[in-house]
C-alpha positions as CSV (number, residue, x, y, z in Angstrom):
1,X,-56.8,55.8,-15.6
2,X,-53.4,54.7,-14.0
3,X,-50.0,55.8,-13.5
4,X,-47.5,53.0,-13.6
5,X,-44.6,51.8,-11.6
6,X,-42.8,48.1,-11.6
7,X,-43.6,45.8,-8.5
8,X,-40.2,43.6,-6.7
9,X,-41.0,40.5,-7.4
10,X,-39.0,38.2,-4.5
11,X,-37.6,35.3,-4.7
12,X,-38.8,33.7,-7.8
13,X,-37.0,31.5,-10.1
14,X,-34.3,33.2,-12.5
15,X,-35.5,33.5,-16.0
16,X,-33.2,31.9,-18.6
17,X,-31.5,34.6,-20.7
18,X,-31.3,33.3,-24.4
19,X,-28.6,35.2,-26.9
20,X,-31.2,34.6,-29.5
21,X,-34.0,35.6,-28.5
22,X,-36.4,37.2,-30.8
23,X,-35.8,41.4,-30.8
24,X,-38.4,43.9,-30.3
25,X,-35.2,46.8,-30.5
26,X,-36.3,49.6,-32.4
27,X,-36.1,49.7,-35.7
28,X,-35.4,51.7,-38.6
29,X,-39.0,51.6,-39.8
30,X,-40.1,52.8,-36.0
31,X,-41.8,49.4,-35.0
32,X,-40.0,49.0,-31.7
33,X,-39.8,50.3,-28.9
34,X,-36.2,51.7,-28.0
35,X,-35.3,48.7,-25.3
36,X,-35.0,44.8,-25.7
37,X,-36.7,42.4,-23.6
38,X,-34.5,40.9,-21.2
39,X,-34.6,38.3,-18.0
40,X,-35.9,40.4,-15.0
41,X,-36.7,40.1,-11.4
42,X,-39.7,42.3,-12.0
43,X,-43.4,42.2,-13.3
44,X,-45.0,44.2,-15.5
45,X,-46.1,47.5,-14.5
46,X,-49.1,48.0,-12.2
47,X,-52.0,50.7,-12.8
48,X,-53.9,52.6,-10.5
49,X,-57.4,52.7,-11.9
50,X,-57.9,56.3,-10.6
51,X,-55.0,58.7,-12.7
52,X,-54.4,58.8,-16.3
53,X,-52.2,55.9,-18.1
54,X,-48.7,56.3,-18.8
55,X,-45.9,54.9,-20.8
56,X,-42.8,52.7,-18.6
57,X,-39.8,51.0,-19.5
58,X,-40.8,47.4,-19.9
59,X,-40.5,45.6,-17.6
60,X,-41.7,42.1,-17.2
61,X,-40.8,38.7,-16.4
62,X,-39.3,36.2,-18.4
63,X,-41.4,32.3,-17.0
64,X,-39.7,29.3,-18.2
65,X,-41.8,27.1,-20.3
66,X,-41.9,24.5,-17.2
67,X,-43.2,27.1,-15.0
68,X,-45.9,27.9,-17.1
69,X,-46.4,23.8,-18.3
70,X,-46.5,23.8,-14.2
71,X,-49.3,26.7,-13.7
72,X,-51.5,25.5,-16.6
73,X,-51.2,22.1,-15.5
74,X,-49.2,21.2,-18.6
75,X,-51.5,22.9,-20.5
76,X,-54.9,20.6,-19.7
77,X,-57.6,20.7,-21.7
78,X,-60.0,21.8,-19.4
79,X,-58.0,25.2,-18.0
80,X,-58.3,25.9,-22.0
81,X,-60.4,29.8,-21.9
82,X,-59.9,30.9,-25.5
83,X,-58.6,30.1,-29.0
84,X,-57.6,32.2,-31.7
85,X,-54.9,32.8,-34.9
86,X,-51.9,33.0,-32.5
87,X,-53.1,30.0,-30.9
88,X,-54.7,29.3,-27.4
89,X,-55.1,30.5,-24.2
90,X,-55.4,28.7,-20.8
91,X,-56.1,29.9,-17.3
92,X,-53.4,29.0,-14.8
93,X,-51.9,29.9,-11.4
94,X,-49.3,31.5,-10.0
95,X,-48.1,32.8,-6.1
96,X,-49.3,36.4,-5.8
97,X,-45.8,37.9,-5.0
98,X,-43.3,35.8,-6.4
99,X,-45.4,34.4,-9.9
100,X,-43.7,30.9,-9.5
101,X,-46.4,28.0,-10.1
102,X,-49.0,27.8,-7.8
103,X,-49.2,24.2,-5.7
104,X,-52.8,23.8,-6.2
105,X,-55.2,25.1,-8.5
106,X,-57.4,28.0,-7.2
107,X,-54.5,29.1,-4.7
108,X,-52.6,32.4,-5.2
109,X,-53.4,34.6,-8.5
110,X,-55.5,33.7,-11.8
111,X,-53.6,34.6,-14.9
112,X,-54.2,34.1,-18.8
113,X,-51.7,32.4,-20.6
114,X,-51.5,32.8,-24.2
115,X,-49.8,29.9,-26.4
116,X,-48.6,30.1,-29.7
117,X,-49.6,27.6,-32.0
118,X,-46.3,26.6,-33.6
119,X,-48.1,26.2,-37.0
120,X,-48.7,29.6,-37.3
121,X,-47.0,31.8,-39.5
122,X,-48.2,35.0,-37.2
123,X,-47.1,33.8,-33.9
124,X,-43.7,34.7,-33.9
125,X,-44.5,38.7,-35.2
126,X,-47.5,39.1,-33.4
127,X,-45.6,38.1,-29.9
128,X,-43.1,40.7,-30.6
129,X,-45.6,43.1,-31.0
130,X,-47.6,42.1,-27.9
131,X,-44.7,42.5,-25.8
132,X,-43.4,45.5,-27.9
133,X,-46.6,47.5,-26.5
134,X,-48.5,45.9,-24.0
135,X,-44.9,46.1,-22.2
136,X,-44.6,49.3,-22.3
137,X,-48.0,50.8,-21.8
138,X,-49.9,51.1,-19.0
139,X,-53.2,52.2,-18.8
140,X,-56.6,50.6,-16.7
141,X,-58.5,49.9,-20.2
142,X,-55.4,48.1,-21.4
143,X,-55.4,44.2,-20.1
144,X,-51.9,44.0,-18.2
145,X,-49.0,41.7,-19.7
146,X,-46.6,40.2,-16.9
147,X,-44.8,38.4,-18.3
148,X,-43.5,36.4,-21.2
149,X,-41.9,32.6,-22.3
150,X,-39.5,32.0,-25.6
151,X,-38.8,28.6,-25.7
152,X,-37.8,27.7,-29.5
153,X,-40.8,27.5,-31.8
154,X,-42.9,28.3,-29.1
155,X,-43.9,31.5,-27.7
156,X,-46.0,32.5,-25.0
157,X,-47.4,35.6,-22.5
158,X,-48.5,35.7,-19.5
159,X,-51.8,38.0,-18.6
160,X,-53.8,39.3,-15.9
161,X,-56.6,36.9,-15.4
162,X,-60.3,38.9,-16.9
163,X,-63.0,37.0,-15.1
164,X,-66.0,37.7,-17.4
165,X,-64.2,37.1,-20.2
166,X,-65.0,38.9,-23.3
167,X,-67.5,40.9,-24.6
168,X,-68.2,38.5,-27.4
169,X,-69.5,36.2,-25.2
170,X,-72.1,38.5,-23.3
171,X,-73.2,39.6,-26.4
172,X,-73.4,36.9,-28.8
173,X,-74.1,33.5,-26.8
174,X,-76.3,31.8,-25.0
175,X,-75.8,31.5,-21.3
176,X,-74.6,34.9,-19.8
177,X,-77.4,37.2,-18.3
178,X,-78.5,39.6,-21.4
179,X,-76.1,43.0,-20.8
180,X,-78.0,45.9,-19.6
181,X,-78.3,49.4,-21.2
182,X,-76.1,50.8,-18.2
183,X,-73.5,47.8,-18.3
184,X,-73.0,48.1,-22.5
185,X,-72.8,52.2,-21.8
186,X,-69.9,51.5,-19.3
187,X,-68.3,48.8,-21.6
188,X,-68.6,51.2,-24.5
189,X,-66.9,54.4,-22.2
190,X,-64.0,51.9,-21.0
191,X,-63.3,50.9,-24.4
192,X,-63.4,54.6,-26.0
193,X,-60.9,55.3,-23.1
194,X,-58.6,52.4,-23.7
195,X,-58.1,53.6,-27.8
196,X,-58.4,57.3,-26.8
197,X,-55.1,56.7,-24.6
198,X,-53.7,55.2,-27.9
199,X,-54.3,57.5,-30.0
200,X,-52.9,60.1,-28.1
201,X,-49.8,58.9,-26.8
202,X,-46.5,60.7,-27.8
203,X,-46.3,58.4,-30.6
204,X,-49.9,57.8,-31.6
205,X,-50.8,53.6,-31.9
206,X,-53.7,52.1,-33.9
207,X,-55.1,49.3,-32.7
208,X,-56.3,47.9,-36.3
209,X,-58.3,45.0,-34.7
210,X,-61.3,46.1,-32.6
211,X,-63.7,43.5,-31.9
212,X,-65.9,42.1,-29.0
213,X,-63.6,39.3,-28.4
214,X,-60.5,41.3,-28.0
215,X,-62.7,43.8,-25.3
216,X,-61.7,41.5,-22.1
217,X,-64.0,42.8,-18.9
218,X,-63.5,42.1,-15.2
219,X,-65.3,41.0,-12.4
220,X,-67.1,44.5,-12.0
221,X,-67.6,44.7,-15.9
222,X,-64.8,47.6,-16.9
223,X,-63.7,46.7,-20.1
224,X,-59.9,46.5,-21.2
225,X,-58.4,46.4,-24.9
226,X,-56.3,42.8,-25.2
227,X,-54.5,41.3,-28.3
228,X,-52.0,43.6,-29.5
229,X,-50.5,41.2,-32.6
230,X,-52.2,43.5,-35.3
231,X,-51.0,46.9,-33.4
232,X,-49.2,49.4,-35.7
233,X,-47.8,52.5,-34.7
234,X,-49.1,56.1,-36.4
235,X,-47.9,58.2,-39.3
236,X,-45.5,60.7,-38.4
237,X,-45.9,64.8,-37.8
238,X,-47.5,65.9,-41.1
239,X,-48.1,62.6,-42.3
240,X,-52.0,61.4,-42.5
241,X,-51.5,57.9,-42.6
242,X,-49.3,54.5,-42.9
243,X,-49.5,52.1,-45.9
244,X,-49.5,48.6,-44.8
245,X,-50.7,45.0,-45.8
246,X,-54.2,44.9,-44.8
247,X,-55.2,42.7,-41.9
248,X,-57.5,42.5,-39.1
249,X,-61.0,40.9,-39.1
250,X,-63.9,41.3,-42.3
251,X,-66.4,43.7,-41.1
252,X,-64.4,45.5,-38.1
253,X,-61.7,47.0,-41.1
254,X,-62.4,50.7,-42.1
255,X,-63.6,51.3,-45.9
256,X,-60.1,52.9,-46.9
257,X,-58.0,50.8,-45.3
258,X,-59.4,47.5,-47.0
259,X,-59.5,49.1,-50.5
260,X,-55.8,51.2,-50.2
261,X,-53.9,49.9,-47.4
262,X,-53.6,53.0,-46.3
263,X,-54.1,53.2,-42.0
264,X,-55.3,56.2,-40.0
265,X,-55.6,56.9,-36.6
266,X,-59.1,57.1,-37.6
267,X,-59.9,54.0,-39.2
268,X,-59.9,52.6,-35.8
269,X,-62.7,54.9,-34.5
270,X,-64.6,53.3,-37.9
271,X,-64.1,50.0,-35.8
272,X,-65.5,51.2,-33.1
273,X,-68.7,52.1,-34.5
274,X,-69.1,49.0,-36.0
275,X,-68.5,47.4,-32.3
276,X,-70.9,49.9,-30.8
277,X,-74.0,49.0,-33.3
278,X,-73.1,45.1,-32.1
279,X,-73.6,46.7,-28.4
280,X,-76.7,48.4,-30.1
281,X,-78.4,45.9,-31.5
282,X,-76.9,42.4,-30.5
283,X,-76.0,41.3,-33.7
284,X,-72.7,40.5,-35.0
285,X,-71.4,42.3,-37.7
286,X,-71.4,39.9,-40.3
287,X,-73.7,36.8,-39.8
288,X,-74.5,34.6,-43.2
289,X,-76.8,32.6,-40.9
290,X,-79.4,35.8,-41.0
291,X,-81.4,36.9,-44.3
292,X,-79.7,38.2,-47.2
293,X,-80.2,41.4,-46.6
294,X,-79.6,41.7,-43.3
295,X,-76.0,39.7,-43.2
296,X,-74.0,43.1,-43.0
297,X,-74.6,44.6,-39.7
298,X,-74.1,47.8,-41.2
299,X,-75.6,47.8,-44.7
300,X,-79.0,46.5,-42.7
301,X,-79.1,48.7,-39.5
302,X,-77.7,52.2,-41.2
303,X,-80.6,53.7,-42.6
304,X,-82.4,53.2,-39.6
305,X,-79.8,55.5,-37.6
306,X,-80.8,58.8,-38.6
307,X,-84.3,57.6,-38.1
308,X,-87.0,58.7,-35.7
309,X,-87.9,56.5,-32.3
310,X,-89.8,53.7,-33.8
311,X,-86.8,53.3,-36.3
312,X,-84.4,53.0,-33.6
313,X,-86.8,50.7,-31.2
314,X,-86.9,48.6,-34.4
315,X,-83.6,47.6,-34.3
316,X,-82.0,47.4,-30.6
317,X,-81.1,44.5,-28.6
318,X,-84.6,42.9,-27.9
319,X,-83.2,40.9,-24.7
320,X,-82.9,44.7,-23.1
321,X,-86.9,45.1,-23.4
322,X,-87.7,48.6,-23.1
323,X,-85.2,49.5,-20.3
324,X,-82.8,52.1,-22.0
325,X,-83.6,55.8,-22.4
326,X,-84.9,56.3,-26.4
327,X,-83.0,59.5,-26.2
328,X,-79.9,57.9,-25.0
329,X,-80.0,54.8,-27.5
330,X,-80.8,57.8,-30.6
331,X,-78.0,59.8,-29.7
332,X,-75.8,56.7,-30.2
333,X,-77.4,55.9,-32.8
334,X,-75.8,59.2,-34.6
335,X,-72.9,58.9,-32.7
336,X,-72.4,55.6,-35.0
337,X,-73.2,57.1,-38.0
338,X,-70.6,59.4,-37.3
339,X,-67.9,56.8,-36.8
340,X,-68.9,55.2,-39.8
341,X,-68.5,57.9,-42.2
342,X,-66.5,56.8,-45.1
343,X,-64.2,59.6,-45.3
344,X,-61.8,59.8,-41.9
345,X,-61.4,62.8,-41.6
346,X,-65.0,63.3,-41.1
347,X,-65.3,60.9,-38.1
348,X,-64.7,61.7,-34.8
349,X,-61.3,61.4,-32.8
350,X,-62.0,58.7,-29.6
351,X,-61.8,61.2,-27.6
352,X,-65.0,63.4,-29.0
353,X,-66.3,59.4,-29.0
354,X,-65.8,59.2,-25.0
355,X,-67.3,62.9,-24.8
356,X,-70.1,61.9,-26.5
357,X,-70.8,58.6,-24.2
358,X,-70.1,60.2,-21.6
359,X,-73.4,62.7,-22.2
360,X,-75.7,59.8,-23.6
361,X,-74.8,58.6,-19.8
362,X,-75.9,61.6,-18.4
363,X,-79.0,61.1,-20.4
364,X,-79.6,57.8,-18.7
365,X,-79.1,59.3,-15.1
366,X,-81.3,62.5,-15.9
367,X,-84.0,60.1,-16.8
368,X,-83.0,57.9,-13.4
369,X,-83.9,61.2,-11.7
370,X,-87.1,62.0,-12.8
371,X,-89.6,59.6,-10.6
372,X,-88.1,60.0,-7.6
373,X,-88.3,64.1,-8.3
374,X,-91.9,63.3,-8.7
375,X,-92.3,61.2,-5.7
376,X,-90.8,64.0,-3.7
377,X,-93.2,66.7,-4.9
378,X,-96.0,63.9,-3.7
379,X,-94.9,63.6,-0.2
């Protein structure tokens, strides 16, 4: 998990301080974060993977738009690694210490740099909220921000580069080696971790847009939580929820929060489940391309939950064969159907979620166990 601290950046070009920058000062409707972004000599904070993840002053540095034209090789076509509502993202390089513009592609460090698509009426709110939280959070199942660009109608941030790219991809297309039950478990735990650390900060945040492709993974598969446009802090002390205009993605939005407006802490963990049935079964949540019946994710695959063994063999990921424990894939089979529950207060908190996974793992290693036991009482 990581405790953070900022690392000296030397020697790097001076950011350009702008008077008008766009805030992210708190507000009086609590959606800031008590500091302003400013020019700084500094990146953004580093985690060690091994301690919990904290909260830190942000603390990042402000790239010029050359800089950035410069490490993205003006934005080419082919360093293009992702597209979305706030525009696209490109792979570029920078020197490891200083983050000025790498001299050749490949040399120095790999980052992700996110451009706004100046057509886009959300780009401008959901980069202050990027670098509202991202900048001030610091955790090893968060992706790391380090840095961000404001040059008038366009806005940009700056990454850590996540080599495997995103869940959605290992899941849903062709190409990628089919996920194994170990890797999706481990995806799943880093995940739970990631909103568990959200939930339970001092001022609790929902994420309000969980999804395969906003679960970034790294070379050695842990998963980190990316895209904060849609974040929205907690209710208050006493206060169950927050009313706001409903966004997010069809099929990932909890029940309540589509038909009220009305955002819990627990409408992400409804998310969640519907991410962790993908993981389950390797279908997306909503596909019109599949039968009619069978086009909600969750409508289809529900019953079949609380079901015995042949029910749940009926519906999981075919390209994992037969290697998963059946007691492991049942158990999180309930564990869904808990998440889903159309009440929230009847789900579970994230962190019951990571419990939970973290036993269905211990499932998977007890079974691990078993032959070799048996080979030893041979010899």
């Amino acid at each position: 998990m990581g405790i953070c601290y900022g690392i000296p950046v030397n020697n790097h070009s001076p950011g350009t301080t702008k008077p008008s920058t766009p805030s992210v000062t708190e507000t009086s409707n609590g959606n800031g974060i008590g500091s302003s972004i400013s020019s700084t000599t500094t990146t953004g904070a580093a985690c060690n993977n091994n301690v919990a993840g904290r909260i830190v002053t942000p603390n990042l540095k402000m790239f010029t738009l050359d800089e950035l034209k410069s490490a993205t090789r003006n934005f080419r076509a082919n360093a293009m690694i992702g597209e979305g509502g706030f525009g696209k993202v490109f792979k570029g390089w920078v020197e490891e210490n200083t983050y000025k513009p790498s001299t050749k592609t490949g040399l120095g460090r790999a980052v992700a740099v996110k451009k706004s698509n100046p057509n886009s009426d959300q780009g401008l709110r959901e980069w202050q909220s990027e670098v509202k939280f991202l900048g001030k959070f610091c955790h090893p199942n968060l992706v790391t921000l380090l840095g961000y660009c404001w040059d008038h109608a366009q806005f940009l941030l700056v990454y850590e580069f996540m080599q495997r790219g995103s869940l959605e991809n290992h899941l849903f297309r062709n190409g990628p080696e089919p996920l194994s039950w170990d890797t999706r478990l481990k995806i799943a735990m880093g995940a739970a971790r990631g909103l568990s650390f959200l939930h339970t900060c001092e001022k609790s945040v929902i994420y309000r847009d969980f999804k395969p492709s906003n679960i970034l993974l790294d070379e050695a598969f842990n998963a980190k939580l990316s895209d904060f446009g849609l974040a929205k802090f907690g209710p208050n002390s006493g206060i169950s929820h927050v009313t706001t205009r409903v966004m997010g993605t069809h099929g990932y939005a909890a029940p309540e929060y589509i038909a009220t407006g009305h955002l819990y802490v627990k409408s992400d963990v409804y998310g969640f489940g519907v991410v962790l049935l993908e993981m389950l079964t390797g279908l997306r949540a909503l596909d019109s391309n599949r039968p009619a019946g069978k086009q909600n994710l969750v409508g289809w695959a529900k019953p079949s939950l609380t079901g015995k063994k042949k029910q749940i063999r009926k519906i999981m990921d075919p390209r994992m064969g037969e290697h998963y424990p059946i007691e492991g894939a049942m158990e999180a089979a309930r564990l869904i159907c808990n998440c889903l529950e159309s009440d929230p207060k009847y789900r579970p908190s994230m962190q019951e979620v990571l419990d939970t996974l973290v036993k269905i793992n211990d499932i998977k290693t007890r079974q691990e166990r078993r032959p070799n036991s048996r080979n030893k009482s041979q010899n």
